[in-house]
Every structure is written in C-alpha cells, then in structure tokens.
N, C-alpha and C positions, 0 to 999 in steps of 0.2 A: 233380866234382859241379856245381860252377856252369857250367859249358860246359855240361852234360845240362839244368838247368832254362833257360838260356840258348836253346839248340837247340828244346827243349818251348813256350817261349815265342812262340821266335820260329814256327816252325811253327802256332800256336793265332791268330797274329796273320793270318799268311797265310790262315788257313782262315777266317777271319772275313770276310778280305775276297770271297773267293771264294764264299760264303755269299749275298755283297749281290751280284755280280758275275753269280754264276751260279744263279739261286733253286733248279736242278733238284737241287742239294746239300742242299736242306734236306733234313730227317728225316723222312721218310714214315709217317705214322702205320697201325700195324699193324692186320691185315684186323680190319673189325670194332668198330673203335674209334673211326672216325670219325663224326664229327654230319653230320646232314642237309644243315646248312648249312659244312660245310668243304668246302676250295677241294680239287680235282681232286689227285690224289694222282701220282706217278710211279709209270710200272709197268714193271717188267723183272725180271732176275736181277742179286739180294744176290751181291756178290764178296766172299767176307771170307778167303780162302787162298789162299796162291801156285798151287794146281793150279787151282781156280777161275778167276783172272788168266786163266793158259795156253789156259783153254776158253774164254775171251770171243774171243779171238782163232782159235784154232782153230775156234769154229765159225762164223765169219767169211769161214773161209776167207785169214787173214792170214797169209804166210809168217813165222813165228820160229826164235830157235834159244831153248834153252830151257835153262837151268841149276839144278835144285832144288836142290840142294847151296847154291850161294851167291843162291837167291831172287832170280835173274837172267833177264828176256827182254832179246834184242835183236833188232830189226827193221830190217832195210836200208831206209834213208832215202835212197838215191843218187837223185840229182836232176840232168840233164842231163849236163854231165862233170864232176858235183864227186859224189865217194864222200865219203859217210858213214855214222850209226850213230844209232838210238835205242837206249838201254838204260834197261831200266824196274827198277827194287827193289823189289822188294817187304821193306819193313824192321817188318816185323812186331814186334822188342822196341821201337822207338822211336815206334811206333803210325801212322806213314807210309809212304809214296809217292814213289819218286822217278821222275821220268821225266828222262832227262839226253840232249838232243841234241847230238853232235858236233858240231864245223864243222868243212868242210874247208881248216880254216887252221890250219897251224902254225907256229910263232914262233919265229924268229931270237931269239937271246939278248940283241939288242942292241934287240928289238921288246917286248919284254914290260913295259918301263914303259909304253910310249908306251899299248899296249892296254889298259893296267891304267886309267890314265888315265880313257882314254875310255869303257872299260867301269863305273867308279865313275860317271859322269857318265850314262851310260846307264838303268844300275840303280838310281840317286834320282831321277831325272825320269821314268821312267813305271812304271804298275805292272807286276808278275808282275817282280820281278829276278831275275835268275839267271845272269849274265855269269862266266864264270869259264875260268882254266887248270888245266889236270893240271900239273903239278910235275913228271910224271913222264916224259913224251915232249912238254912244251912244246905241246898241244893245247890247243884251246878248246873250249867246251862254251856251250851256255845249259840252265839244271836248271829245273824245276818242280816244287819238294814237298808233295803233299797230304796232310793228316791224316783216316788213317781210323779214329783214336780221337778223341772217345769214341763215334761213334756203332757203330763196329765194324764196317760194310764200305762199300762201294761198292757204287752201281750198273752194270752193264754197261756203258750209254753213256755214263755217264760218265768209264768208262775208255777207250773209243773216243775221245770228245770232246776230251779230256786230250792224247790221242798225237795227236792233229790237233794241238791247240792248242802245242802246245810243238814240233812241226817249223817250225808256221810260223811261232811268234816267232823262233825260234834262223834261219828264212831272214829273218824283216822286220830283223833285226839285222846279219845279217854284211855286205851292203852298206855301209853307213854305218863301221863297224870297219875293214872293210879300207880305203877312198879316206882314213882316217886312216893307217892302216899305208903307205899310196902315198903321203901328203901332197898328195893330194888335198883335205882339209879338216884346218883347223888342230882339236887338242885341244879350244880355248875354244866352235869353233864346233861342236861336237858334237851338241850339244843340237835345238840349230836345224835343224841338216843333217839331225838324224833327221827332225824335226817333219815338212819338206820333202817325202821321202822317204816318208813316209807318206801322206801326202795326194796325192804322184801314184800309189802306191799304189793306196790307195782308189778313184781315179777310173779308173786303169787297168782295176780288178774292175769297176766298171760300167761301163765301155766296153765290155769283154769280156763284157760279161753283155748288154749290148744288141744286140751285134753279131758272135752267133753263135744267133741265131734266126731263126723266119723271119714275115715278116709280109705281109697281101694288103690290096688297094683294087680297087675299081670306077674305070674310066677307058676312056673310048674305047669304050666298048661292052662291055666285057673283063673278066674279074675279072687279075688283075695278081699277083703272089706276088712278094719278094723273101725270096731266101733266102740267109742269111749263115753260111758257115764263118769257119774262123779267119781266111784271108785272102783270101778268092775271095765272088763274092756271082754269085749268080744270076739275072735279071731273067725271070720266065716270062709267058709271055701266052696265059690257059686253058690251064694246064698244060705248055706249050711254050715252048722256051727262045729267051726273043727276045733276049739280051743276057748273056752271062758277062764278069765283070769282076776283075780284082784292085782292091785296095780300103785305103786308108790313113785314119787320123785324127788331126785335131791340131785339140787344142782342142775347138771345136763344130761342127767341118768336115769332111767326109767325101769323099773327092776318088774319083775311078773311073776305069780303067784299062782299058780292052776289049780283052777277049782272043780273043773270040768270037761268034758268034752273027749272025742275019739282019740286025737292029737296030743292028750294035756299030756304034760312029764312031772316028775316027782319034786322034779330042781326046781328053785328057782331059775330066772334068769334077768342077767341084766344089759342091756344098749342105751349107747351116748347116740342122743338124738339132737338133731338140729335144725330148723325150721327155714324153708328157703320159702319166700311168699306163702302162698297156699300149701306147700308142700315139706312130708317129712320125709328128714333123710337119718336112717340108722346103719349104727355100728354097733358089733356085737362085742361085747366086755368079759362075760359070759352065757354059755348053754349048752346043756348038754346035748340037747335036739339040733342035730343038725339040717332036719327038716327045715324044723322052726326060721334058722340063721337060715335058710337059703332064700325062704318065703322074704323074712323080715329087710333084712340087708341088698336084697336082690334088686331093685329098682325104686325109685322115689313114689314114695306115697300122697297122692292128690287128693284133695279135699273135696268132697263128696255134696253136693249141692241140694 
C-alpha cells in the first residue's frame, strides 16, 4: 500500500513539473465553456485508451508492433549501428504513461555499480530522471512516466511529443554513461562531463541548423546563392555553379575545400561567420581568391525561403 501511494505520489510530482515544463498539458477547457478572454486553447485528438494510443501512430503512418493484451507499443529506435527499442504502457489501473527507451548498452556484472553510480548522479542533477537497469538481461533503459489521471487522457501530440522527447534524452545521456563505463570520465566528474556535453550539443544543433540552408547576396553584378548540405556547400552565380566545396566548422570558423567548379581555387579557405537573425555575416581569415573574399564578405547573406 505504501509503495502504491509512493509510486501515485511520486508520478503527481512529475506531472506537475511537466505542467510548468510543457504548458500544452494543461487542461483544455471543454467546447463552449470558455470566456472571450481565455487564452487559445489546444486542439487535436483526446487519447484516453490503449487502441486510441495505437491510432495516433498509425495514422501517422509510424511503424509499431502492438500488444493489447499487455497495453504494450514498441517502435524501433535503431539509430546508426546501435539497435534499440521504445516501448510505450499504457498502465491504465495506475492512471499513467510510460514511455521506456532502451539503450544499446549492456552491462558486464562487474559494470553495474559503476553505472548505478553515475546514473544516481545523473537523475538528481537534471530534470525528467529516469536512468535505470532491467535486472533481467543487465539492460539499460531511460523511462518517462506521465500521468494521465485525473484529467483522463492525452492529447495526440502530445503523445508524439513524448516518444520524441524520451528517444532523445535516453541518446543525450548514453554518451556521458558509457566514457564512464570506458574511464573515460571519473564517477565525481559526471555531473560536469554531462553539463559539457550538452552545450556542445546544443551548439552542434545550431551549427546544423545554419548550415544546411541556403542563402543569397548581391555582388559583382550577380545575385550569388550559397547553398549548404550536410557537408558540401554550393557557390552559384545567377543560378550557376561557380564554386562546389566541401566544408568544416570549428568554433566560429568555416574553412572551404573546392571540389569543383569554374571559380574553385586550390587553397583552402577560411571565414569567421556570425549569424544576425536570418542573416550571415563573414569575415575573411584566409583566401587566396580574392574573387571569392569580395563575393563572400561583400554584403550580408539572407536566408533564402
């Protein structure tokens, strides 16, 4: 009985924070009942049943396998060459949610303090914890349980939302876990190392988010387009390719590689770039093309829609 109001507790806690976390949880007041002056309301499809669940995904188009009997989805998470597993509960008598990712790390018997460790250390310094092992095949897992009592369902996206958010805490985490399992990073420094970890994280995603677009200027008489994939970037001049490059970053520097084109030079080159709203602005570090620097550096580059 006290494990159940324990468990009830600790879940009411969690949901609270997720409440402040994620406002789209709150309780959408029912058609009809709202005042002129209440704030915008969410709209989608109430989940409140395990077959429900199955149809958010299904009509998604999300590959599942699907288990009624034990109120079980799971969805292949395999991400490059590591295989794993979402598996989602629906636990309907304890009025929750679980969503539980795999990781594809399993533990030596001689590993499982060390992880225990570092996962305690983990799950009291940042929110959403959920670090844990199966008992059962020495697996690891990160869990997310939300409570869908008392208001009695979900919304659709926010069970989308959910299966996002808990693939990619359970990956922002296993990095850090394992360079502890390699002694890579001591136990004490755990904390830190994630910290770290995260913040080149973060800057990673806006690297990646700036420089897989594409953007144009006026120069030379010309309208100009750079266009960035994940590793190749295009130089066009009126639509024509004056310049193909491969393309690195470190830091606030952006070096270029030519692979191709009428324009390309033999040098590399490299420019400090810096990102104003929509807009890049560069500076030349070096190049030997002084073309290139009048093109590059010559007016700010807009984001191409």
């Amino acid at each position: 009985m006290r494990d159940n109001v324990r468990s009830r507790l600790i879940h009411l806690i969690i949901g609270l924070v997720l409440l402040i976390a994620f406002p789209c949880l709150g309780k959408a007041q029912e058609d009809g009942n709202s005042s002129p002056d209440s704030p915008p309301q969410p709209t989608g499809i109430k989940v409140t049943s395990f077959e429900e669940l199955v149809n958010v995904f299904k009509t998604r188009n999300i590959a599942i396998e699907s288990n009624s009997k034990n109120q079980v989805i799971q969805i292949n998470a395999s991400q490059d060459d590591s295989r794993s597993v979402l598996v989602i509960k629906w636990d309907n008598k304890n009025g929750v949610i679980h969503y539980i990712q795999v990781m594809p790390l399993i533990l030596k018997e001689e590993q499982e303090a060390l992880f225990l460790q570092s996962a305690a250390i983990l799950n009291h310094g940042f929110l959403f914890p959920g670090i844990g092992i199966n008992p059962v095949n020495h697996g690891t897992y990160y869990r997310l349980s939300l409570p869908i009592s008392p208001r009695g369902y979900l919304w659709d996206f926010e069970v989308i939302t959910f299966t996002r958010f808990t693939m990619n805490k359970a990956a922002e985490f296993l990095p850090t876990l394992t360079a502890v399992l390699d002694g890579k990073i001591e136990v004490k420094d755990t904390l830190t190392a994630h910290q770290q970890h995260l913040k080149a994280l973060a800057k990673s995603r806006i690297v990646s988010n700036i420089f897989t677009r594409k953007y144009s200027t006026q120069a030379l008489g010309s309208e100009w387009i750079l266009d960035f994939k994940k590793e190749t970037v295009q130089l066009l001049r009126d639509g024509k390719l004056a310049i193909q490059s491969n393309y690195s970053v470190n830091n606030n520097q952006l070096t270029f590689t030519d692979t191709a084109g009428p324009l390309a030079s033999k040098d590399a080159a490299t420019y400090q770039y810096r990102l104003d709203q929509d807009r890049l602005i560069f500076d030349v570090v070096n190049d030997t093309s002084s073309g290139r620097t009048k093109v590059i550096t010559g007016d700010l580059w807009t984001l191409t829609k």
